[in-house]
C-alpha positions in Angstrom: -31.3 -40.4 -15.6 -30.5 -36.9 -16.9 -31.8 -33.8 -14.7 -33.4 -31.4 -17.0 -30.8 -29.3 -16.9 -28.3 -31.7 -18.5 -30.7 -32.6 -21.1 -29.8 -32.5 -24.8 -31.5 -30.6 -27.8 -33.3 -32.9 -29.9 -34.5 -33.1 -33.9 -33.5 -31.5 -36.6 -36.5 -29.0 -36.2 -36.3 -26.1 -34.0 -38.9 -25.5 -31.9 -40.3 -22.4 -30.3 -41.7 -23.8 -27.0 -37.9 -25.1 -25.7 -36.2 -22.3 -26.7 -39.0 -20.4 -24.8 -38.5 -22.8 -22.0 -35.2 -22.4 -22.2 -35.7 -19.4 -19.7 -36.3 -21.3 -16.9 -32.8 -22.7 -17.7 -31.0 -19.7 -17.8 -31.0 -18.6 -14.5 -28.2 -20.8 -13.8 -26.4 -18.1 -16.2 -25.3 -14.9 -16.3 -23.5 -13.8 -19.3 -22.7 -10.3 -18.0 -20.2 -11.4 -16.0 -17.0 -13.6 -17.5 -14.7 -15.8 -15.9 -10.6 -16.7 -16.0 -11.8 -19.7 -17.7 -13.2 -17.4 -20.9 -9.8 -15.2 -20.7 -8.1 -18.2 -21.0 -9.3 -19.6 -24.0 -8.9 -15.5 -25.2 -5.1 -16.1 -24.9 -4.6 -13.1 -22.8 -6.6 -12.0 -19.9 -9.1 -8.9 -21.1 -9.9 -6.1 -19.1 -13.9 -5.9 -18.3 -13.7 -2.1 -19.3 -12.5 -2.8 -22.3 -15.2 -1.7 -25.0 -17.3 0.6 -22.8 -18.6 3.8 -23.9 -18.7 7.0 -22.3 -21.3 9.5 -22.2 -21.2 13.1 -21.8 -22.8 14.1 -18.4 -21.6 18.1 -17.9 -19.5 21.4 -19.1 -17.4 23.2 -15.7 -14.9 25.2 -15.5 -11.9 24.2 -16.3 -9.4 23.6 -13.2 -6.0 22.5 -12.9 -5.0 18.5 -13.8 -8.2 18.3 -16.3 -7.6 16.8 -19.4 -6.8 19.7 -22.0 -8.4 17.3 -24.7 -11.4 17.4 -23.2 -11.5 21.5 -23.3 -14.9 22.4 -25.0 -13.6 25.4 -27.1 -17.2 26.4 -27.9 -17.9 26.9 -24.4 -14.4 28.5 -23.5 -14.7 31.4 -26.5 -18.5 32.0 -25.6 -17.3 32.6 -22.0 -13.9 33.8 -22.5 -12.5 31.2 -19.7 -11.9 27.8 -20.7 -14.2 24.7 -19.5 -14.0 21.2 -19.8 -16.5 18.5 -20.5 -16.9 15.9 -18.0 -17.9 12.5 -18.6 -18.9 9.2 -17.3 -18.5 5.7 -18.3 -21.2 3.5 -19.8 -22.3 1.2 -18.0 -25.2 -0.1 -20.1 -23.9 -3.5 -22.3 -26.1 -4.8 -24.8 -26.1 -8.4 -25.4 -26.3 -9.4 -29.0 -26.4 -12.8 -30.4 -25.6 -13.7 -34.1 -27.1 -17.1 -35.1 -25.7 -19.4 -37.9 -28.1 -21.0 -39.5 -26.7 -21.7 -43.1 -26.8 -24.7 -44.7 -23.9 -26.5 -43.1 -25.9 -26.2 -39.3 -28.3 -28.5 -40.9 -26.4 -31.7 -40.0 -25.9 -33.9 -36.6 -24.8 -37.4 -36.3 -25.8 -37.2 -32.3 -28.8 -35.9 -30.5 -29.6 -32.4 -32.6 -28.5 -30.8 -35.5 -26.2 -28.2 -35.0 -28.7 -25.4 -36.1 -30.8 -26.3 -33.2 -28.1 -26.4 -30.6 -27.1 -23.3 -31.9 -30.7 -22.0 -31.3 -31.1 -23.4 -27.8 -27.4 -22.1 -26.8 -29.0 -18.6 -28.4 -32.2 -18.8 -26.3 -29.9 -19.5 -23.0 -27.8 -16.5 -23.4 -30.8 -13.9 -24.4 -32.9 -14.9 -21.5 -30.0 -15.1 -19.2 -28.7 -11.6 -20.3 -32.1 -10.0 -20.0 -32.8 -11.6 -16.9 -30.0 -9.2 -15.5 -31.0 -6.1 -16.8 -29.1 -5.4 -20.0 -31.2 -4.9 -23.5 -31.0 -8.0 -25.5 -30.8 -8.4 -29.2 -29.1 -10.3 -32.7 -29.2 -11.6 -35.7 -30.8 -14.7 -37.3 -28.6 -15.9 -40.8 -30.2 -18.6 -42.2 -29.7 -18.9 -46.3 -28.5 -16.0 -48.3 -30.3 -13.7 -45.8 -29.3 -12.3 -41.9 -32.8 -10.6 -40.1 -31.7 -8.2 -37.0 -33.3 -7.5 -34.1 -32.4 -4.6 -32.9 -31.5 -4.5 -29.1 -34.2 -3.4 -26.4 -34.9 -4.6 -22.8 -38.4 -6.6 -23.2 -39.6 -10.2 -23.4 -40.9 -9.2 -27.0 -37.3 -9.0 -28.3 -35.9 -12.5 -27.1 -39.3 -13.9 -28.5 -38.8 -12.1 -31.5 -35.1 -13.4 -32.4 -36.6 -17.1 -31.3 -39.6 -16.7 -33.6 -37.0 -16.0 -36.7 -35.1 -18.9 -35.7 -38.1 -20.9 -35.8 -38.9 -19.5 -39.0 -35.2 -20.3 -40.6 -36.4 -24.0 -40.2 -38.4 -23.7 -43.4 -35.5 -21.8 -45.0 -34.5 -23.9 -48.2 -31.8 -25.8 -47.6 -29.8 -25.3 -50.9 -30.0 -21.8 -51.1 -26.8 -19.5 -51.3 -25.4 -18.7 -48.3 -24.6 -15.7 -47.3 -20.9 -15.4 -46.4 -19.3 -15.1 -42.6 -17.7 -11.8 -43.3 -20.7 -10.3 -44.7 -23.1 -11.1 -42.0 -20.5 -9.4 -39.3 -20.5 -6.3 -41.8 -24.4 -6.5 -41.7 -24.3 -6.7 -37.8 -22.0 -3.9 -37.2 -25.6 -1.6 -37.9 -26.9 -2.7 -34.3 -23.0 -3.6 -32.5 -22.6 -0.2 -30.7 -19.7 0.4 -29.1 -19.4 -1.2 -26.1 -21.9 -3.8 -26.5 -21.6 -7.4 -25.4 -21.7 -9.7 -29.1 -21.9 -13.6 -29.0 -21.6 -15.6 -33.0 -22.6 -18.8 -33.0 -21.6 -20.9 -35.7 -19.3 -23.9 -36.7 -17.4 -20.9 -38.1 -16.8 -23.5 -41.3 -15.9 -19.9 -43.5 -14.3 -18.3 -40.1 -10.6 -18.0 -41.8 -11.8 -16.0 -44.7 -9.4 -12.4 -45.0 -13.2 -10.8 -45.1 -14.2 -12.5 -41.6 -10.6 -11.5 -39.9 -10.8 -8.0 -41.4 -14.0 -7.0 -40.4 -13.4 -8.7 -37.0 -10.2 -6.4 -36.2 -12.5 -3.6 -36.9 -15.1 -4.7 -34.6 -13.1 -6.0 -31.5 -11.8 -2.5 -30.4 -15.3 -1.4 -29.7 -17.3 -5.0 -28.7 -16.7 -7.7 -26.4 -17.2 -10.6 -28.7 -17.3 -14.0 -27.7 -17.6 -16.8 -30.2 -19.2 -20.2 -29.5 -18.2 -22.5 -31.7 -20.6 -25.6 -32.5 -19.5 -29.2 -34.2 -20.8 -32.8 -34.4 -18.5 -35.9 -33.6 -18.9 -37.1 -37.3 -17.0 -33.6 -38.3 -14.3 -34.6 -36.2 -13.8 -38.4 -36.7 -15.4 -40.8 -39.2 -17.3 -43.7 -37.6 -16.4 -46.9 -37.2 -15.8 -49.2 -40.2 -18.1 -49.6 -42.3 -20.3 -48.7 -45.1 -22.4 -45.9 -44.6 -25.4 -44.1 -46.3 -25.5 -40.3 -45.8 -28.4 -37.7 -47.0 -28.7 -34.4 -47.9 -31.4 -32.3 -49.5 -29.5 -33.2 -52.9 -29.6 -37.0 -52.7 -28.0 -39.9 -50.9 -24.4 -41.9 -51.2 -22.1 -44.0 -49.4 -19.4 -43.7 -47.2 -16.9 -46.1 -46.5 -14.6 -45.4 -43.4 -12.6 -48.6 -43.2 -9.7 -47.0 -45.0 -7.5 -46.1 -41.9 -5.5 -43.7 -44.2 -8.7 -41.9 -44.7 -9.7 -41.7 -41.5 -6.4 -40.3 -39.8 -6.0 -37.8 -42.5 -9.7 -36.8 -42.0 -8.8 -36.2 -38.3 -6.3 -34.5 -38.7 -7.9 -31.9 -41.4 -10.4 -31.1 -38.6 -7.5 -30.9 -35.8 -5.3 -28.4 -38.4 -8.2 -26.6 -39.3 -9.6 -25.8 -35.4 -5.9 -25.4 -34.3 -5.7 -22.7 -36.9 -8.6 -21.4 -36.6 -8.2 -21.0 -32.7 -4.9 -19.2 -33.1 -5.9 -16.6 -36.0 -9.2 -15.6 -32.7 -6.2 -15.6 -30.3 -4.8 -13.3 -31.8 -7.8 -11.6 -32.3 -8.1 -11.5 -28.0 -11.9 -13.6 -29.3 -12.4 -16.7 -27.3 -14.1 -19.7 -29.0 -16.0 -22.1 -26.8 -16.2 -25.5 -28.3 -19.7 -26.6 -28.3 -20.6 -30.6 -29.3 -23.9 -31.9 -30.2 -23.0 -34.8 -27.9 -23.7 -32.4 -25.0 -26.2 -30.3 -23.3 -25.5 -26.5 -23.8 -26.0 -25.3 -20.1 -23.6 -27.0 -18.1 -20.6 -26.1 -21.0 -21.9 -22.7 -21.2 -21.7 -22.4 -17.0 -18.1 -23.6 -17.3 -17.3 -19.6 -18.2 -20.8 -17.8 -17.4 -21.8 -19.3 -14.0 -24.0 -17.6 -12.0 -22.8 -17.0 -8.6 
């Protein structure tokens, strides 16, 4: 029997009471502080400053060894001898967490959709992040629109981004999406430098030039982490046999017992995550594999345990 802790997401519906629940969960996290397993799948390891801000903190007078870039020259003309501005690192990093929930989440072939393990995996990582002090924010994508909640260290926020995922249950299913790219320019509003930004999706668009582009832009100032979430079925086709399959558009059949089909199938998924993988690598942006075979808290303490 499965502890609650190892327990699954279930439905195709998200519901607001689990992911609320979910807090109780997340104290086995703590997202604000990464492991070698995370710079692993990186490629490289990263350095934890990497991304911080600095704030100003005082003008003195300027002494020998101080950093002549740092001279303020309003300062050093007012007084006729030249001053420096001091500063000190950030240490405040905001935790942000972009939700997919286009079209594509809507589908599972074990346990959940994919749309609500991305919403539970969501709830885990706001709770867990508030829980130790930082402010706490995201986005929710679900259709051709992207709602942000702008970051802020209170109960109210993390309820707030789990009440629009709620919400993006009712969304209609065939409505455009709005593209990858365009959500990460939309999210670089709240993404300040030196904040902490988590996207969960099954990055289906995630090799568009748009997605890559505005990703380069926003790695130099944000630590971003991508969590990467798949069903089974996208990976392998079933046993054989003939299959019925459903979508808000209608039904038709499937027939796997072509073992042609069915290798070349694996393999488009294998080509397509190895490439994927690589282009995120190169990007220093790990990609944790997520499954809707498992539960999201023991995966997610693989790289976030709390200790």
């Amino acid at each position: 029997m499965k502890t609650p802790l190892e327990q699954t997401p279930q439905g195709a519906i998200i519901d607001r009471g689990s992911l609320i629940a979910a807090r109780f969960s997340a104290r086995f996290l703590n997202v604000t502080k990464v492991n070698r397993a995370l710079a692993n799948l990186a490629g490289a390891k990263r350095s934890h400053r990497r991304g911080r801000g600095v704030e100003f903190d005082e003008v003195r007078q300027y002494t020998a060894g101080d950093d002549v870039r740092a001279i303020d020259w309003r300062v050093t003309a007012r007084s006729g001898e030249p001053h420096t501005k001091l500063f000190h690192e950030e240490r405040e990093r905001p935790v942000l967490v972009s939700v997919d929930l286009r079209a594509p989440m809507h589908f599972g072939s074990r346990n959940c959709f994919k749309s609500v393990l991305a919403a539970h995996t969501a709830s885990l990582l706001l709770w867990s992040a508030l829980d130790h002090g930082e402010r706490v924010g995201g986005m929710v994508v679900s259709g051709d629109s992207a709602r942000d909640i702008r970051p802020a260290r209170s109960r109210h926020t993390v309820l707030s981004v789990i009440g629009e995922m709620a919400a993006a249950t009712e969304s209609d299913p065939g409505a455009l999406s709005l593209p990858l790219g365009e959500q990460l320019t939309q999210i670089q509003r709240i993404a300040r430098p030196g904040s902490t930004l988590f996207l969960i999706s099954d990055f289906h668009d995630g090799l568009d030039p748009d997605v890559l582009q505005t990703l380069r832009r926003l790695v130099k100032h944000v630590q971003i982490t991508g969590i990467r979430v798949f069903d089974p079925l996208e990976r392998e086709l079933p046993q054989a046999g003939h299959y019925v399959v459903s979508d808000h558009r209608g039904r038709s059949s499937l027939e796997t017992g072509n073992r042609s089909l069915a290798t070349r199938y694996r393999d488009d998924f294998e080509q397509h995550i190895q490439t994927l993988r690589s282009a995120y690598q190169g990007l220093r942006i790990p990609l944790i594999p997520l499954s809707t075979e498992l539960a999201p808290l023991p995966v997610l303490q693989r790289y976030f345990a709390a200790r």
